[in-house]
DRENTORLO-904497 format. One line per 3 residues: number of its first residue (from 1); for each residue x, y, z of N, C-alpha, C. Coordinates in steps of 0.02 Angstrom, whole numbers, plus 50000, padded with zeros to 5 digits. Last residue first. Layout:
# residues N
NUM> X/Y/Z/X/Y/Z/X/Y/Z ~ ...;
This chain:
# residues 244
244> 53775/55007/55572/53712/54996/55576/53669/54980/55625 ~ 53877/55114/55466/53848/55079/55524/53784/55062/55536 ~ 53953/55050/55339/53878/55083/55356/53878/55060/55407;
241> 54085/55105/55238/54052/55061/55302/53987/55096/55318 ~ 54208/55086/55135/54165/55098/55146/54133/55043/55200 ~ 54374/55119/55051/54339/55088/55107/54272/55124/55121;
238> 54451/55176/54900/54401/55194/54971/54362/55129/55015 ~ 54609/55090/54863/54536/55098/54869/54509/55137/54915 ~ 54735/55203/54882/54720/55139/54883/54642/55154/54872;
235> 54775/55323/54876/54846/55279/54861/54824/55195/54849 ~ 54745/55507/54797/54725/55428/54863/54791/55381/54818 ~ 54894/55619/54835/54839/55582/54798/54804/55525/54830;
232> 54942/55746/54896/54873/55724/54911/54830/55667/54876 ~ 55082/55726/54927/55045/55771/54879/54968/55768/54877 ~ 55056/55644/55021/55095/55720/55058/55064/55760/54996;
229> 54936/55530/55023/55022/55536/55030/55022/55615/55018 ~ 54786/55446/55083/54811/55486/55056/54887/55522/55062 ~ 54667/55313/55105/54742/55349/55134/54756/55388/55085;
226> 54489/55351/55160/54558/55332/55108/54616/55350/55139 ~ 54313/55314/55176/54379/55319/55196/54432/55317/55152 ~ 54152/55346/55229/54189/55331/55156/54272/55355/55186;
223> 53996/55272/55300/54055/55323/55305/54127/55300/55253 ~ 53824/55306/55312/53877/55298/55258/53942/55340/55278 ~ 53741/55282/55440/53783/55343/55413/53844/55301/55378;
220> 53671/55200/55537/53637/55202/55489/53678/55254/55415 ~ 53709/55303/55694/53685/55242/55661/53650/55240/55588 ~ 53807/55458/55722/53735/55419/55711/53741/55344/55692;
217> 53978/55422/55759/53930/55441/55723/53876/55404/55722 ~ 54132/55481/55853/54053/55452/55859/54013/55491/55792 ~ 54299/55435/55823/54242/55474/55805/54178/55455/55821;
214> 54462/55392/55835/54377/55374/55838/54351/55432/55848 ~ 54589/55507/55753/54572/55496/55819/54497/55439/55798 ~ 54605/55592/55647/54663/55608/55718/54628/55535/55770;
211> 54579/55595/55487/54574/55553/55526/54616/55578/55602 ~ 54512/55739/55420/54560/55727/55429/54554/55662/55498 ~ 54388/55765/55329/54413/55760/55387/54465/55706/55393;
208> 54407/55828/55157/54377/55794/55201/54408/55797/55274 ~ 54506/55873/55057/54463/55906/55087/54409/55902/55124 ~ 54557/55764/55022/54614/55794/55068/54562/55855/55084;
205> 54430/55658/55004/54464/55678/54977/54516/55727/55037 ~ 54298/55515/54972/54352/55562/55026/54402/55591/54993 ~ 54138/55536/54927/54205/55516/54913/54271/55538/54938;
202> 53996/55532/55042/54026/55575/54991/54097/55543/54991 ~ 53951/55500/55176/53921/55447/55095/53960/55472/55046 ~ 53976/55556/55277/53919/55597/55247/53896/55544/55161;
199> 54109/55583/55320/54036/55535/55370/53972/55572/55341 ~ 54224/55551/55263/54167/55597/55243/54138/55562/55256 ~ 54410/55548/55290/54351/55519/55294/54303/55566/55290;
196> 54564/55502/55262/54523/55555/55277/54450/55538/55269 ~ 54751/55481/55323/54655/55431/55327/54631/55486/55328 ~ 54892/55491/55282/54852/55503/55306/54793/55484/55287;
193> 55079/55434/55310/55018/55444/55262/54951/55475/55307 ~ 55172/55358/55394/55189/55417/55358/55136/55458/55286 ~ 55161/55204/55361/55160/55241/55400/55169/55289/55369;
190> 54994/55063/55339/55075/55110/55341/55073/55147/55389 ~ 54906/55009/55365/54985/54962/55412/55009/55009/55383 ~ 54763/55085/55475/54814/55053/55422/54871/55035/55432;
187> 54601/55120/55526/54658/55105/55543/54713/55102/55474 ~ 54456/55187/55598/54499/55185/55548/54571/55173/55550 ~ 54305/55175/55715/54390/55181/55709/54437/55150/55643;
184> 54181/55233/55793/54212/55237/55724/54311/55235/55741 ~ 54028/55217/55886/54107/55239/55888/54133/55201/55822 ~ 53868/55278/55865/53933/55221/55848/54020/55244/55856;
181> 53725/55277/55962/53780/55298/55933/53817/55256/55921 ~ 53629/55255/56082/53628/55268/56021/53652/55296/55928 ~ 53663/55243/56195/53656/55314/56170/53618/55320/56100;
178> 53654/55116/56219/53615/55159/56258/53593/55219/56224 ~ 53724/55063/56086/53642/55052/56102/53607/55075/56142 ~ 53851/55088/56023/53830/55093/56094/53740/55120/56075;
175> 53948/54991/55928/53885/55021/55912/53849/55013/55999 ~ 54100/55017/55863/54053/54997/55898/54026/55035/55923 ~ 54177/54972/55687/54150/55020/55758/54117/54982/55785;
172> 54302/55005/55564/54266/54938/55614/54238/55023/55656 ~ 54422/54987/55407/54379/55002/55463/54319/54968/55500 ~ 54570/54995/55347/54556/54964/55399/54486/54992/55415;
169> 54629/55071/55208/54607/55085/55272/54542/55010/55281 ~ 54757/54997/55077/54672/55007/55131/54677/55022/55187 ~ 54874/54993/55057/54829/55041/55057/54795/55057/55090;
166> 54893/54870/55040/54937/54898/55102/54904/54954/55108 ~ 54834/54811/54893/54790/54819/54963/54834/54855/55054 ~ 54888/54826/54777/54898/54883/54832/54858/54892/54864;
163> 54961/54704/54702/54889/54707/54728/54914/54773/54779 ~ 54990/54666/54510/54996/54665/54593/54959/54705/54649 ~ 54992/54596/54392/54937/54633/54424/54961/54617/54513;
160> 55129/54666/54282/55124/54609/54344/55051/54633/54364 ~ 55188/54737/54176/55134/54706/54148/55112/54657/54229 ~ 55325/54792/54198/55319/54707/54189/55253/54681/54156;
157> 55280/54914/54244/55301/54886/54191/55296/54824/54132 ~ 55241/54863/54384/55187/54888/54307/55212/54885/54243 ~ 55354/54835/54410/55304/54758/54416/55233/54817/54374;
154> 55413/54946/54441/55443/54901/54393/55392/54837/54382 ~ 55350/55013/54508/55329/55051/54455/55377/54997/54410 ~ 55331/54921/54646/55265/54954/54619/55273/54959/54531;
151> 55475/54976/54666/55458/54905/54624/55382/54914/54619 ~ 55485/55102/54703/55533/55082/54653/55513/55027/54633 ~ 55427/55187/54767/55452/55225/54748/55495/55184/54678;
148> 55307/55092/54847/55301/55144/54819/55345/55174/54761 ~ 55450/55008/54903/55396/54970/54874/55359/55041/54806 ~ 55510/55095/54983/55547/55066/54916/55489/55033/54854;
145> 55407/55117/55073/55452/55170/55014/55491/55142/54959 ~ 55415/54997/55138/55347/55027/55118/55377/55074/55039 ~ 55548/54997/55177/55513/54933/55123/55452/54976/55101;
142> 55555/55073/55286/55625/55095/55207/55585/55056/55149 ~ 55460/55041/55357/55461/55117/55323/55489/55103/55271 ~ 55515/54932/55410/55443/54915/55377/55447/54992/55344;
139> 55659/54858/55408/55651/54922/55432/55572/54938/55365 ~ 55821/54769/55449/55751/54767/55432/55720/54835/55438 ~ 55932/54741/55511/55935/54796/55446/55859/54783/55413;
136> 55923/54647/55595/55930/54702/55618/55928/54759/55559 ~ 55899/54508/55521/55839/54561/55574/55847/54637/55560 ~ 55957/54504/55380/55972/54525/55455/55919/54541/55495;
133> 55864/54456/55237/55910/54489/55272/55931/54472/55352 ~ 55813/54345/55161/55901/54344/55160/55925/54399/55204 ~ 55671/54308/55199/55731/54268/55218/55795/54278/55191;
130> 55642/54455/55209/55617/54417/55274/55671/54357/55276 ~ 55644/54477/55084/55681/54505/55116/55686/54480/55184 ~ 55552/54369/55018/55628/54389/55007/55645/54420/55048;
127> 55429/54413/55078/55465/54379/55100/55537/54346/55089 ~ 55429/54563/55010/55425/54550/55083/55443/54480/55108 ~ 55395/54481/54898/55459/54533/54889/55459/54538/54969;
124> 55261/54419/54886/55352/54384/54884/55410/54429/54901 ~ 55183/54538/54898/55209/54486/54972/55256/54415/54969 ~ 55138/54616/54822/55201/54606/54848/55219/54582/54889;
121> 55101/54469/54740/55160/54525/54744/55114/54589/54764 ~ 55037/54334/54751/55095/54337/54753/55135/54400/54792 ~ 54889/54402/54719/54916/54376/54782/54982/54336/54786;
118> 54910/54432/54578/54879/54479/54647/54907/54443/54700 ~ 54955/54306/54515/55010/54381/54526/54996/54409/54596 ~ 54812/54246/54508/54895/54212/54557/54930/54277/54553;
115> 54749/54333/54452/54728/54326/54526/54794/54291/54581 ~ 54809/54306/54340/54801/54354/54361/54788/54366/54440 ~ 54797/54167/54293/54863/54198/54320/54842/54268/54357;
112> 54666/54094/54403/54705/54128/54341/54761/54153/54352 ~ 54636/54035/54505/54626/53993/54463/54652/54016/54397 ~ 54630/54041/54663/54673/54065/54614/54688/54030/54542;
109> 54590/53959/54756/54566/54004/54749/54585/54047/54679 ~ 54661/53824/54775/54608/53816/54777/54559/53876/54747 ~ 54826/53824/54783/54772/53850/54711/54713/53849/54725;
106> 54905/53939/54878/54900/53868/54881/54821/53873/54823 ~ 55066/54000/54913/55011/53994/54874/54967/53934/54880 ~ 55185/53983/55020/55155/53951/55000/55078/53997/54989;
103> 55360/54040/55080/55299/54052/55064/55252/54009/55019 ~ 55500/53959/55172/55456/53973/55110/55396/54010/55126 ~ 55670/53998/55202/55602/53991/55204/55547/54001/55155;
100> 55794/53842/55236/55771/53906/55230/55703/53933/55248 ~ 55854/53743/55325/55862/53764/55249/55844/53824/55219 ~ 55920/53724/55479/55859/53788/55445/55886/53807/55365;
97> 56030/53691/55558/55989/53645/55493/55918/53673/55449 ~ 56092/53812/55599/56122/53800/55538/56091/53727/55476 ~ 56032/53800/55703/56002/53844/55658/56025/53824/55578;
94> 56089/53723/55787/56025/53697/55749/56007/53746/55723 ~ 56221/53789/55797/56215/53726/55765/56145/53714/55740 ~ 56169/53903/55883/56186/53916/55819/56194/53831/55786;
91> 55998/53840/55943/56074/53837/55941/56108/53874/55888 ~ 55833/53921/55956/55884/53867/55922/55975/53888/55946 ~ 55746/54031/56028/55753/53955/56057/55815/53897/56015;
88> 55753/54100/55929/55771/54115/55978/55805/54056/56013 ~ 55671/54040/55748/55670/54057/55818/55743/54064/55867 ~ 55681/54126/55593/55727/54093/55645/55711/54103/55721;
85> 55572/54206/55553/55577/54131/55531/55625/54097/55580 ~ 55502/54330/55564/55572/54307/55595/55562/54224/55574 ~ 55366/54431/55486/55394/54358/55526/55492/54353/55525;
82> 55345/54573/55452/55371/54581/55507/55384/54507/55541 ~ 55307/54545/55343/55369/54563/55335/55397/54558/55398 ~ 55177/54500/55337/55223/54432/55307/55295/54481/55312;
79> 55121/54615/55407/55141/54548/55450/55183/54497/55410 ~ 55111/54683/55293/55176/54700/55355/55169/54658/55406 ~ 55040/54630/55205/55105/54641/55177/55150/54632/55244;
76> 54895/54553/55300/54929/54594/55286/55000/54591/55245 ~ 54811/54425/55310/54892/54395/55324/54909/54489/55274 ~ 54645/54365/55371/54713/54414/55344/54760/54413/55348;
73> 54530/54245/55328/54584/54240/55357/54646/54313/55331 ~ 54456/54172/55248/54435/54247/55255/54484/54250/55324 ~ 54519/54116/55074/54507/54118/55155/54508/54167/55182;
70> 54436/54199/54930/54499/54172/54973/54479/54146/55042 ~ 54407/54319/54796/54407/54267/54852/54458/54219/54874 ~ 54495/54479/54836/54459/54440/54790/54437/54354/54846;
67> 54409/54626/54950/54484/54583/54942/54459/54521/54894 ~ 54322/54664/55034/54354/54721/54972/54419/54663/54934 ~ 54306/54591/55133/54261/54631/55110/54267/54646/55040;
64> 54451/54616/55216/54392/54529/55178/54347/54547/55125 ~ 54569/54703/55188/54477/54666/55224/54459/54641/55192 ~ 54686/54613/55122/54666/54673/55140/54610/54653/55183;
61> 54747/54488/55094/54778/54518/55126/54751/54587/55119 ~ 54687/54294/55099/54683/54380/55079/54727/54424/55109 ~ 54810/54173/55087/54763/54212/55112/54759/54281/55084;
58> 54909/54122/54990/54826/54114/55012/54772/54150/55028 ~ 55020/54117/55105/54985/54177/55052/54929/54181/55003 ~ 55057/54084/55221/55005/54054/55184/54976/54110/55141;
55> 55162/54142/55315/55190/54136/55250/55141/54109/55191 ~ 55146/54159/55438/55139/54212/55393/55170/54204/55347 ~ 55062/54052/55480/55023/54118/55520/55062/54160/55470;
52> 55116/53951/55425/55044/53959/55404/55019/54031/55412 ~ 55283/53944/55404/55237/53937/55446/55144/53978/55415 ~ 55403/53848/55365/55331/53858/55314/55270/53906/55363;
49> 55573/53808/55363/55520/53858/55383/55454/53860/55346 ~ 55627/53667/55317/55611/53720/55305/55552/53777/55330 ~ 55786/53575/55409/55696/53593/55402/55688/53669/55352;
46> 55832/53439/55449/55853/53488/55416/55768/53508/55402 ~ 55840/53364/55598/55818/53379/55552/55808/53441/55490 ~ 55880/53367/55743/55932/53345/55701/55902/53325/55610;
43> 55807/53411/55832/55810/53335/55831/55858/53312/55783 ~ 55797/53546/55816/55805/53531/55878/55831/53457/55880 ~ 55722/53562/55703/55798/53583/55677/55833/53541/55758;
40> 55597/53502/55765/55628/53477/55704/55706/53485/55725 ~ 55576/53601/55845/55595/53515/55881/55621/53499/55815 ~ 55546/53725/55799/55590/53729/55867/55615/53653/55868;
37> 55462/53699/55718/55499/53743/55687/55557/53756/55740 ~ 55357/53632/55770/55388/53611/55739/55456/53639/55714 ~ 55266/53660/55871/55317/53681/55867/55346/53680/55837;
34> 55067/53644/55920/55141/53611/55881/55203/53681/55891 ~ 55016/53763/55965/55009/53691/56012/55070/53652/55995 ~ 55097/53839/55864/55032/53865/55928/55052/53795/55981;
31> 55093/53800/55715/55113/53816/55770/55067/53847/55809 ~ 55151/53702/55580/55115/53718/55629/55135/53778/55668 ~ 55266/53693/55468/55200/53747/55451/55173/53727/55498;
28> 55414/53647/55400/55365/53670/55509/55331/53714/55469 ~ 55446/53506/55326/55432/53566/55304/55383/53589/55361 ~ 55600/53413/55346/55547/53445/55377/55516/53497/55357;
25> 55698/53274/55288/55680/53348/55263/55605/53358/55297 ~ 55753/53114/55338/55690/53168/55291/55721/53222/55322 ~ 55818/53036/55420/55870/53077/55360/55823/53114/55316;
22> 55704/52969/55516/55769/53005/55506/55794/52998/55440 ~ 55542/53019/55552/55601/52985/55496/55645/52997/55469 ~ 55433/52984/55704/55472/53009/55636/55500/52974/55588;
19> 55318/52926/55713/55399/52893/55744/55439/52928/55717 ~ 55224/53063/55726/55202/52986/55739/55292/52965/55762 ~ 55243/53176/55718/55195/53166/55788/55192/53093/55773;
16> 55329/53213/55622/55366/53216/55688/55311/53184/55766 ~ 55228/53201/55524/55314/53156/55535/55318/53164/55613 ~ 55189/53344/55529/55135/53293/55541/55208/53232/55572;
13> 55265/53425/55434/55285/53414/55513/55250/53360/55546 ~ 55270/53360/55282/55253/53417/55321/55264/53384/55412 ~ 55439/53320/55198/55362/53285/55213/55365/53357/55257;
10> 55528/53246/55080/55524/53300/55125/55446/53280/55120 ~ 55675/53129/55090/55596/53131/55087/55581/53197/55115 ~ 55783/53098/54963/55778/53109/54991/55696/53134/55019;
7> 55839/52932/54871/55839/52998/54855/55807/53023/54954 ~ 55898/52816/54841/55938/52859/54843/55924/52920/54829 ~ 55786/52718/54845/55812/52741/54777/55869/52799/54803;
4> 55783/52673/54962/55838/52610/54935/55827/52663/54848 ~ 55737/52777/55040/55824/52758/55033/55834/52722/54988 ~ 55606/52752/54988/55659/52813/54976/55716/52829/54976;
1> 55582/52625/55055/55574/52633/54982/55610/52695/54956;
């Protein structure tokens, strides 16, 4: 019915597990068990990269916790930057059937524009760059900074609500029940910034402790976290955790 109108079929990879169908268009969002993104272009199918693990933007992208609703699934800025869409495994010929790549929103969660922006940007701009540059001229610092220094302040402009969850500190512990204590560990995807924390419930500031390292603290201890940049301002929400 698709040939005889003279047009063309793009379908999700599913195709490829029954008889397929030659002269469709492949959109490879499996992987793990599936491959799609290797057998498609492999079989002589023009395909587009979709993959779930880092292009389902959908997903939240700070802690779950602190982040609007969504699948409680994280897909960070610097994992949708750090995907390679072009596997290893292809020919230069079967690369050349790699249409391109996408990212996918998907509405279940995002019912306003506003909430669509948030989780658009900036993780279109990371995946622009993901599919027109070079591997090799990739570089998560130069993007972080550019991001900060130059489209941050053009997408305010714009009036864009974009989301500076790259910010957040990361935090988690575990809770040793002999002693009676919690090990404390604060994390983040930048670089070149600093985590300061007040294991005391109080609002963190550059006159707080300085993150170097896990930390043991009591059980039951409000602990308040931030990243903070060279001049000292915070850059993202405070994170908060109670151990318990």
């Amino acid at each position: 019915m698709v040939k005889a109108q003279n047009k063309t079929m793009i379908g999700w990879d599913e195709i490829l597990s029954g008889q397929g169908a030659p002269g469709a268009t492949i959109m490879a969002w499996r992987r793990g068990t599936y491959t799609p993104q290797i057998t498609a272009p492999q079989n002589g199918y023009p395909t587009i990269m979709t993959s779930y693990k880092y292009m389902y933007i959908s997903q939240v992208q700070g802690p779950t916790f602190m982040e609007p609703e969504g699948p409680k699934v994280v897909l960070p800025l610097s994992k949708v930057y750090a995907h390679e869409p072009i596997p290893e495994e292809l020919t230069p010929e079967e690369v050349n059937r790699v249409l391109g790549n996408e990212a996918c929103l998907w509405g279940e969660f995002t019912s306003t524009q506003e909430h669509c922006e948030y989780m658009l940007y900036p993780r279109a701009l990371a995946s622009a760059e993901v599919s027109w540059s070079d591997p090799k001229v990739k570089d998560w610092k130069r993007f972080q900074t550019a991001l900060e220094d130059s489209h941050f302040k053009r997408l305010e402009r714009e009036q864009v609500n974009y989301a500076n969850s790259m910010f957040t500190v990361y935090a988690s512990y575990a809770l040793d029940q002999l002693k009676s204590e919690a090990h404390v560990y604060l994390n983040t995807e930048t670089v070149g910034y600093d985590i300061f924390y007040a294991p005391n419930g109080e609002d963190p500031s550059t006159a707080s402790v300085k993150y170097e390292g896990n930390f043991i603290a009591p059980p039951k201890t409000l602990v308040k976290a931030g990243l903070f940049n060279k001049e000292g301002r915070l850059l993202g929400s405070v994170t908060e955790i109670r151990l318990k």
